[in-house]
C-alpha positions in Angstrom: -21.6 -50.5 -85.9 -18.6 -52.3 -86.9 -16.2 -49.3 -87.5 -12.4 -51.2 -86.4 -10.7 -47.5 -87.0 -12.3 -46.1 -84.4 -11.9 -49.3 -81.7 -8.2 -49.1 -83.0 -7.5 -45.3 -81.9 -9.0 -46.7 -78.8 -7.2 -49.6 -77.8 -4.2 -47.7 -79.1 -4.4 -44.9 -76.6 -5.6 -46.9 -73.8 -2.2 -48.9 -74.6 -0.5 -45.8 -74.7 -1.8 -45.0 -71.8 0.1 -48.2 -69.9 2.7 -46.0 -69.1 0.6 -43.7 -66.4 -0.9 -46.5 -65.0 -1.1 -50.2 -64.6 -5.5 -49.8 -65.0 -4.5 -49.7 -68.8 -3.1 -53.0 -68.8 -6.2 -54.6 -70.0 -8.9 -53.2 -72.5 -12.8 -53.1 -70.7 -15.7 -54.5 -72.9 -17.6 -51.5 -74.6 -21.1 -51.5 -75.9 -22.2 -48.7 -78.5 -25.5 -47.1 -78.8 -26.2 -46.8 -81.9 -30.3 -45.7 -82.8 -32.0 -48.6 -81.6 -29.2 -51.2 -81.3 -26.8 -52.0 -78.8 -23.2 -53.5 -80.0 -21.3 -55.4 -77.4 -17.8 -55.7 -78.0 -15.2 -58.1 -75.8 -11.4 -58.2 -75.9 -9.7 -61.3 -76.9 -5.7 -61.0 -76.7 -5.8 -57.0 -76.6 -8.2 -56.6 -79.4 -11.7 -55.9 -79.4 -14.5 -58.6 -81.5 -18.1 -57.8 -81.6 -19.7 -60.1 -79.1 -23.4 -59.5 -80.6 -26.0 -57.0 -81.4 -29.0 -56.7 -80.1 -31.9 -54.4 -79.9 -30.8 -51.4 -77.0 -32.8 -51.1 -73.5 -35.5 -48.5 -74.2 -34.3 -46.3 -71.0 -30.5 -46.2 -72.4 -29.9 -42.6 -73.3 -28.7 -41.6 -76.8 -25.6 -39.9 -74.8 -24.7 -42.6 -73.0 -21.1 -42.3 -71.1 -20.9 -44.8 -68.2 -19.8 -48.0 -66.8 -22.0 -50.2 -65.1 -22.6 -54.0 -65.2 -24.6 -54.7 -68.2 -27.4 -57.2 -67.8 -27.4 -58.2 -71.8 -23.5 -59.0 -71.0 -23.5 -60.8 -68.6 -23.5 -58.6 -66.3 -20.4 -58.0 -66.6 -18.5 -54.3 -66.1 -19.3 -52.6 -69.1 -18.4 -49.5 -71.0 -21.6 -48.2 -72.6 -20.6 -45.2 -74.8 -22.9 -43.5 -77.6 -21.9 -44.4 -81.3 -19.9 -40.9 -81.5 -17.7 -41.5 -78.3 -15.1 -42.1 -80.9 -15.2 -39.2 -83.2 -12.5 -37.6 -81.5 -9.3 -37.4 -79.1 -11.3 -35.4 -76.6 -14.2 -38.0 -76.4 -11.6 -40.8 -76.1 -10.2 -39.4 -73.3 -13.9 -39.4 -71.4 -14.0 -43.1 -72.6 -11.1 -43.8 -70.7 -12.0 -42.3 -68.0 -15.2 -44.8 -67.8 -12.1 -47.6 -67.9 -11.2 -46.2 -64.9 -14.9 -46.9 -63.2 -14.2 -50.8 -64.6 -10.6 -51.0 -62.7 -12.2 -49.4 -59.4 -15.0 -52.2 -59.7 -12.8 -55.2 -60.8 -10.5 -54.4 -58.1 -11.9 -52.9 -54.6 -15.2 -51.2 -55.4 -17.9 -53.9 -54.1 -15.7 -54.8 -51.0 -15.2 -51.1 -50.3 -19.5 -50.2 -50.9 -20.3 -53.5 -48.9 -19.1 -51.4 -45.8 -21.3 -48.2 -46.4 -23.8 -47.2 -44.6 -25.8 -45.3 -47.6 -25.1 -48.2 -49.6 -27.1 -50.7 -47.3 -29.7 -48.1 -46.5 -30.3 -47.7 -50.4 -30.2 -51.5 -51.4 -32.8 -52.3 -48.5 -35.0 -49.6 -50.0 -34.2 -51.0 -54.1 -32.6 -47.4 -54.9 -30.0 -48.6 -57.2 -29.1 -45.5 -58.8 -28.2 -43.6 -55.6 -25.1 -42.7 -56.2 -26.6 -40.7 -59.0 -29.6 -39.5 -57.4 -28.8 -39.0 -53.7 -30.2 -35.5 -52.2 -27.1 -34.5 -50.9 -27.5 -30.3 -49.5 -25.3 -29.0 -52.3 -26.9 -25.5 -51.9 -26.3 -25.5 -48.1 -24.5 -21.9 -47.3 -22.6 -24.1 -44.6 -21.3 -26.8 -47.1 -20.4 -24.3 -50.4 -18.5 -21.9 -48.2 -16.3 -25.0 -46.9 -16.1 -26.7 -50.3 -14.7 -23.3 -51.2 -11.7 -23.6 -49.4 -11.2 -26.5 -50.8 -11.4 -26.1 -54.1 -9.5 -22.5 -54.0 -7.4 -21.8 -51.0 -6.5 -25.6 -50.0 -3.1 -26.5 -50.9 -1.5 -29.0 -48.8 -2.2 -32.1 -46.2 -2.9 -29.8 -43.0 -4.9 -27.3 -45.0 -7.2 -30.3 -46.0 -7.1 -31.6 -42.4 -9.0 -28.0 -41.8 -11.4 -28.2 -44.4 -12.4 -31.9 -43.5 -13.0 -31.1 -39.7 -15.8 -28.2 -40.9 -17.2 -30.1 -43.1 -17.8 -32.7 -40.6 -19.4 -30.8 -38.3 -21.0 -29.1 -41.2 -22.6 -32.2 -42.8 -24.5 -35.7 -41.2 -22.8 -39.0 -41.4 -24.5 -40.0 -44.4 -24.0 -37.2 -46.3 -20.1 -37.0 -45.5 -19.8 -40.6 -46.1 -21.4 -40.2 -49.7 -19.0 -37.0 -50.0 -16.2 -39.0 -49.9 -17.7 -42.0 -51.9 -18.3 -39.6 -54.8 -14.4 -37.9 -54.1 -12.8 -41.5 -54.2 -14.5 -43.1 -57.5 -14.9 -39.7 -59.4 -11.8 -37.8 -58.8 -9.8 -40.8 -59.0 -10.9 -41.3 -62.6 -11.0 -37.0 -62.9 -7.2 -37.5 -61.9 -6.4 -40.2 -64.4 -8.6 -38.1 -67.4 -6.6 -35.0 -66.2 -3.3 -36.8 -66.5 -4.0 -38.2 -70.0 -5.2 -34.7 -71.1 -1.7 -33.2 -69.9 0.0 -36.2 -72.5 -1.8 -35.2 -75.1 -1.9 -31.8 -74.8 -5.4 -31.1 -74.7 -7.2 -28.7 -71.8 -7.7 -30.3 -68.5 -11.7 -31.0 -67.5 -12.0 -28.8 -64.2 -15.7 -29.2 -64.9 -17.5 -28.9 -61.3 -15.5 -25.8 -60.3 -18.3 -24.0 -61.1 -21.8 -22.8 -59.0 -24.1 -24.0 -57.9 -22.4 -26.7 -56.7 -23.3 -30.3 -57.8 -21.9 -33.7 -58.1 -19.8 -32.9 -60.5 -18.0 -30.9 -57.8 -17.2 -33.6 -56.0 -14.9 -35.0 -59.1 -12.9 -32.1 -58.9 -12.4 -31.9 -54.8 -12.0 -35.5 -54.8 -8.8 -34.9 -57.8 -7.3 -32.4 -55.7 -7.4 -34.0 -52.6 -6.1 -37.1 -54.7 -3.2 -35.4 -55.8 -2.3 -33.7 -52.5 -2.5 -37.1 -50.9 -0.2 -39.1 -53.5 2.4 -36.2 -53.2 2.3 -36.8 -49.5 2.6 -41.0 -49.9 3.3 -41.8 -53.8 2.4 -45.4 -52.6 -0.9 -44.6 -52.7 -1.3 -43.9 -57.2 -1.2 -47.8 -56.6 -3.4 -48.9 -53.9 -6.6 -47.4 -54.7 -8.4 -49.0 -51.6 -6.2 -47.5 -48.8 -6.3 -44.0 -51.2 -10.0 -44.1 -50.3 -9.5 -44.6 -46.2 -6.8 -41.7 -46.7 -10.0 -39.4 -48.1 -12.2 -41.1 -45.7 -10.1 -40.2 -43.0 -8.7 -36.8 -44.0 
């Protein structure tokens, strides 16, 4: 899948994108699904060199948009995109979003999950995916009447402040605590995609507005409660850990 047009329009926007925020400083390795085969690509000096090609992990989907540490690199944060992620400017956009995920886990990620309780509750029981897969009571009349008023009526620090306290008597301790896990590393990236989409002048993604609630939903509350809190201290666009113990804390 050597196709160095379409890595170039990447590495040129995520350079571009330098400007917004200091995530884009570096470029993340990227493998491509193509069929059958897997193309791993690392960055040497700002520029991306296929690493090798190899036959693709049979439970890969042939959609693939995320970034996890890849066991055939290393292990090492990886983008793993399908072989038309780069068709367009729209699909770029979601690929740079996943560069997002590979900041949040090169930087305060692990140290941040090491002190959650659903995480070690999950790792003892070898759930890996959970942050995918966790039952959380989306359909709960309780919880979608209070994420409601987040999503439509909240607009500042003290209307958030009243939306948190019913949703913590609402929900239990696990399922608020992977609440805001799901607000801190999905809206921050939903934030980031959303600000890139505003430079380019293509629609926002406001995907997870919509009911019934999922967690998709959770990307867009955790944006807006993002935003509201980086109006309130701009400090925070920076330091992504303390942003999540502002959410946590809300």
């Amino acid at each position: 899948m050597e196709n160095n047009s379409l890595l170039k329009c990447l590495k040129d926007l995520a350079t571009k994108m330098r400007e917004i925020h200091p995530l884009f400083e570096r470029l993340y390795p990227l493998a491509v699904l193509k069929g059958k085969k897997l193309y791993i690509y690392r960055v040497d000096q700002r520029e991306y060199f296929l690493y090798k090609k190899i036959n693709a992990p049979e439970w890969l989907p042939q959609n693939v948009m995320a970034a996890f540490p890849l066991k055939e690199n290393n292990y090492n944060i990886t983008c793993v995109i399908s072989s038309d992620a780069l068709e367009n400017l729209e699909k770029i956009v979601l690929v740079l979003h996943e560069f997002v995920h590979c900041y949040q886990f090169e930087t305060y990620e692990q140290i941040l999950k090491k002190n959650l309780d659903i995480f070690r509750i999950y790792m003892e029981k070898g759930v890996y995916d959970w942050e995918i897969t966790y039952p959380f009571p989306y359909d709960s009349p309780y919880f979608v009447e209070a994420y409601d008023s987040l999503l439509l009526h909240v607009r500042n620090i003290n209307d958030a402040k009243v939306v948190r306290r019913k949703l913590r008597k609402i929900l239990d301790r696990i399922d608020f605590e992977y609440m805001v896990w799901v607000e801190w590393k999905e809206g921050f990236a939903r934030y980031i995609e959303n600000k890139i989409r505003r430079i380019l002048r293509i629609a926002e993604n406001h995907i997870g507005r919509e009911k019934p609630y999922t967690r998709l939903t959770f990307y867009e509350g955790g944006a807006k409660l993002i935003e509201i809190l980086i109006k309130n201290d701009e400090k925070l666009y920076l330091d992504i850990k303390q942003l999540f113990y502002e959410i946590k804390n809300l």
